[in-house]
N, C-alpha and C positions, 0 to 999 in steps of 0.2 A: 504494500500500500504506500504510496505516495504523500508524501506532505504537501500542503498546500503551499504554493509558495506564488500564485497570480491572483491579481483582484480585477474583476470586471466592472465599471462603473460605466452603465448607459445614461447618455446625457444627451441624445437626440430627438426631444420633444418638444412640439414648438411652444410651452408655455403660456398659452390663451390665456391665463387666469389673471398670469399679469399685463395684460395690454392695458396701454400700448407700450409698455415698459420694454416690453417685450418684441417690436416691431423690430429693433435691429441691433438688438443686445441680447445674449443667451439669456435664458431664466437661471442656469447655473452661475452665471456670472454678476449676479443678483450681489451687492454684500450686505452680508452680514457684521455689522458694528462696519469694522473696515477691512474684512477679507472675503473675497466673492465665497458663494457657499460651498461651492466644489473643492473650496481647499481646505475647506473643514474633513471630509469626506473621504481626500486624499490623505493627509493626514492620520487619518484615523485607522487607513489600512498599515501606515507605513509604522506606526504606532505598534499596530499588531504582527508586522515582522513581515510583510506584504510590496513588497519595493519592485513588482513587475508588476503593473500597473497598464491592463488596456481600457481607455473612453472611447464608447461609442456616440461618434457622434452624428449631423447631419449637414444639411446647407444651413448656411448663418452661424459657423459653431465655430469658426476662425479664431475668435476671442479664446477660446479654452484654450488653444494651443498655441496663441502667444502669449498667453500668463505665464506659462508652464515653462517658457523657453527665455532664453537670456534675451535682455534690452541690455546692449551694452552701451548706448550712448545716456540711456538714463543710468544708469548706474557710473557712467564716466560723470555725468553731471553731477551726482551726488557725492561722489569721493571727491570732486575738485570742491565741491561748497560745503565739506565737511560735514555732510550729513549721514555719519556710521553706521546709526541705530536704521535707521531708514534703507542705508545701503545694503545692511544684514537681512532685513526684511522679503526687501527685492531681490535677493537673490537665494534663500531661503525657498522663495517658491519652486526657483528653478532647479534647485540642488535636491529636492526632495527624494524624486523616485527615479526609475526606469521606465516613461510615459510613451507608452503607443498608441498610436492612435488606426481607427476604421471608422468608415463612415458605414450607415445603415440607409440603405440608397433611398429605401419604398418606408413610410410610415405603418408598417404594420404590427406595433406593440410590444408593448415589455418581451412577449416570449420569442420574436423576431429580431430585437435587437438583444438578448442573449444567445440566439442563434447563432447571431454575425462573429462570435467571439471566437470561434470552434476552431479554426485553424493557430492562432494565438495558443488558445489554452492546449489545443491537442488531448491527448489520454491521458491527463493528468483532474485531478478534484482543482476547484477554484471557490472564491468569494464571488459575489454579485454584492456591489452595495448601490444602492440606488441614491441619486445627487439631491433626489429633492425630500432626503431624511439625513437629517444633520446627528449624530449622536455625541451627546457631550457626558461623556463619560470613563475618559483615559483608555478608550478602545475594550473597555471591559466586555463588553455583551458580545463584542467579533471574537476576543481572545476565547469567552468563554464556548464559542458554536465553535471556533477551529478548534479546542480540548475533546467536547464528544464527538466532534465528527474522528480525530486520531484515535479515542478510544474505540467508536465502535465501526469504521470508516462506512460512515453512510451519511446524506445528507442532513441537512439541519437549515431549519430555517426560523427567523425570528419571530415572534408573537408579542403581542400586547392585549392586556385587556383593554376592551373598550365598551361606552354604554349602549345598550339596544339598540337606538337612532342612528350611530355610527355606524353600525357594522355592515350593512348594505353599501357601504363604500371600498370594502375589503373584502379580500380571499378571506376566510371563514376556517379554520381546523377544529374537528371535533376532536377532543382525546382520548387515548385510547388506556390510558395507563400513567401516571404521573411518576417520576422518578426523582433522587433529590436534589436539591441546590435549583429548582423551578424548570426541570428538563421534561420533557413533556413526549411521550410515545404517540405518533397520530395516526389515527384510526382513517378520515377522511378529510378532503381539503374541497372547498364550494367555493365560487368567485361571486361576491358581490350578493350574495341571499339576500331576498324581505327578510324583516324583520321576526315574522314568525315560522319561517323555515330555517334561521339561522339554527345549526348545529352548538354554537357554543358564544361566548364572550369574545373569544381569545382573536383577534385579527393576526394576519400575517402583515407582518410588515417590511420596511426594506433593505435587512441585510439577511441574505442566504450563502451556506458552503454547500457544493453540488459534488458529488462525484459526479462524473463522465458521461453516466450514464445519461445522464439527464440531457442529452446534445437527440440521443436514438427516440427518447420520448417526444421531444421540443420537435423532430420529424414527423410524428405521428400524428398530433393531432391539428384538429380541422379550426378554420379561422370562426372568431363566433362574432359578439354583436361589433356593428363597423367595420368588420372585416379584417378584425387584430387576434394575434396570436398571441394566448395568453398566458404568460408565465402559471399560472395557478393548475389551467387543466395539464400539462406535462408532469407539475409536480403529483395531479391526481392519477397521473397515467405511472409514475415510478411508486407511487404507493403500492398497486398493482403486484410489482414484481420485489419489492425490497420496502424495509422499513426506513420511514422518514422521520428524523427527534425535531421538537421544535424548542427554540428556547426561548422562557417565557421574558422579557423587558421589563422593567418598571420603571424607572427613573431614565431622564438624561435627555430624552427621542425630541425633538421639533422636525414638525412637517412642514418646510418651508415652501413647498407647494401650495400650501393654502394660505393667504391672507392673514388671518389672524394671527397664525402658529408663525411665519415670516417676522410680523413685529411682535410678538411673544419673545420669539429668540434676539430679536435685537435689544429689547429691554432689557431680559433678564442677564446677556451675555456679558451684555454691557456694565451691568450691577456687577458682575462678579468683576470688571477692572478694576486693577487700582487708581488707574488713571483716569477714569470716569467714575467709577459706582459713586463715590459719596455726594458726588456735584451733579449727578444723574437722579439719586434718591430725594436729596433737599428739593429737585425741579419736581418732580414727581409727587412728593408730597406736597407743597405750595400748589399745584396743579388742582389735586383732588378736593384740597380746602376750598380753592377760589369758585370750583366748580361745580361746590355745595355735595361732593359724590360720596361723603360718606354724613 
């Protein structure tokens, strides 16, 4: 059995949520306080020992891959005006990983743009982390899915609870068996249930380790609503033939695909600077006062 040693991060979506933010700037390259959010993301694989590194991206996605790549005349600009701290920064992004990149030609969904990855990863297990789920959590919840997927080498994918009303926006696992430290045996995986056919609380969210296998499944199955191929039904098609662990989240996750959770993560990310938080919390209190909100 192989160790995981490549991370897939698909970032070929064209982001409608944020229009027109969105018109000619990636949604990934969205920031967060003051780092776009995909280098949170990168980060966090390289964090967990993940320094092969392929983004999937699409047209308009340029931006990803000159973040990632050396600007040598801003970085001349800023060693000549003596700006270190600044210059560590900028060049930090581009010392990170080992970044590859592919484009995902046709928009046909999460389970098409981990398709495109197959020659990259070859016959080895990998990470999928998806750009528009930030984890702030010193890579804890990846480290902990790459431990049981090396214990029991099968995949693993992450989970949250969520309340009723939410879970229709999610892949669904019912479980099958709970195991300790929140690892989770799943019985079956549903994309997107009502409310009252939902099998359980627990959503799948966006970080998974795949064995291999999962490239012969992601062939198999049939394109469903919108004509997108979806990550969820492949993972219900390797249930099938092998056991799938899910590992359960609690703490850390902002979905910066959506609205709210976007300036969630920049409040809260921001609180924890030292550089901001306390001159961020006085504005924020005086805000709430003036605003009559509490």
């Amino acid at each position: 059995m192989h160790a995981v040693r490549k991370a897939v991060i698909p970032a070929a979506g064209l982001g409608t949520r944020f229009l027109p933010a969105t018109k000619s700037s990636p949604k990934e390259m969205l920031p967060v306080v003051d780092k776009p959010a995909i280098q949170y993301v990168v980060e966090e694989a390289v964090q967990a020992g993940l320094t092969d590194i392929l983004i999937v991206t699409g047209r308009g996605k340029r931006a990803i891959e000159d973040h990632f790549d050396r600007s040598y005349e801003l970085e001349h600009f800023l060693e000549q005006a003596g700006k270190h701290e600044l210059l560590k920064d900028v060049q930090f992004s581009s010392d990170l990983a080992d970044i590859h990149y592919v484009r995902q030609r046709d928009p046909l969904g999460l389970g098409h743009a981990v398709s495109v990855a197959r020659h990259h990863v070859g016959e080895e297990p990998f990470a999928v982390l998806l750009a528009d789920d930030i984890m702030v959590d010193d890579a804890a919840l990846l480290r902990s899915m790459l431990e049981a997927h090396a214990r029991y080498g099968r995949s693993v994918v992450a989970l949250q609870e969520v309340t009723p009303e939410e879970i229709s926006s999610y892949g669904c696992a019912e479980p099958a068996a709970f195991h300790d430290e929140g690892l989770v045996e799943i019985r079956r995986i549903v994309e997107k249930p009502a409310v009252e056919e939902a099998p359980s609380n627990l959503a799948v969210i966006g970080r998974y380790v795949f064995s291999p296998e999962i490239f012969e499944a992601l062939d198999r199955i049939e394109p469903g609503k919108g004509g997108e191929l979806q990550l969820t039904d492949a993972i219900a098609l390797l249930l099938r033939e092998q056991t799938v662990y899910g590992r359960v989240c609690s703490h850390g996750r902002y979905d910066v695909g959506q609205k709210l959770d976007f300036l969630r993560a920049n409040v809260e990310l921001a609180l924890d600077r030292p550089d901001l938080g306390a001159e961020l919390a006085e504005y924020l209190r005086e805000l709430v006062r003036r605003r009559g909100l509490v």
